[in-house]
C-alpha positions, 0 to 999 in steps of 0.5 A, a space after each residue: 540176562 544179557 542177550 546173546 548173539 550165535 556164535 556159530 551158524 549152520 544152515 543144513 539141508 533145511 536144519 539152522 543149528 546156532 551155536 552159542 558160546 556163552 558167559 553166566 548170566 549170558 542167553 536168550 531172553 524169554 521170547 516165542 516162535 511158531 516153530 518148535 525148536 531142539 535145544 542142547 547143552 555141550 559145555 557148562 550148564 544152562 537153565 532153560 525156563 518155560 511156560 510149564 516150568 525149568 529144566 537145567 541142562 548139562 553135556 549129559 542131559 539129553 537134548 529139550 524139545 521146545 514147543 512152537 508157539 510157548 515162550 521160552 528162554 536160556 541162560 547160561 549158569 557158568 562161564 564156559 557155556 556152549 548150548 546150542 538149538 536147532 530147528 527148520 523155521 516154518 515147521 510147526 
């Protein structure tokens, strides 16, 4: 997978939402953080895997919790892709 950088940050009244235009096998490669974080598919699909399984997601499928501490990652699985995720750093 080759890792990708936002295409979009937004810091709001203690939210980041990053959004990230992304290519076929374009994401974030599998890492973890303390905090949980809501990811989204709006363009295109992604897969996102996790230490309890895979999920893909579309603009209809409804957002994912990803849970603090579990590694994870997203890969977009068509060109086209925009996924986004947004947390509060710090939060558990």
């Amino acid at each position: 997978m080759t890792p990708l950088m936002p295409k979009h940050v937004v810091t709001y009244n203690g939210a980041v939402v990053n959004v990230y235009h992304a290519d076929k096998g374009e994401g974030l490669p599998r890492h973890a953080h303390t905090y949980a974080h809501l990811t989204m598919c709006n363009a295109g699909s992604c897969v996102v895997r996790k230490e309890k399984g895979a999920r893909v997601l579309t603009k209809n499928s409804m957002p994912l919790d990803l849970i603090g501490g579990e590694w994870h990652e997203i890969e977009a699985l068509e060109h086209g892709t925009v996924f986004v995720n947004v947390f509060a750093e710090g939060k558990v």
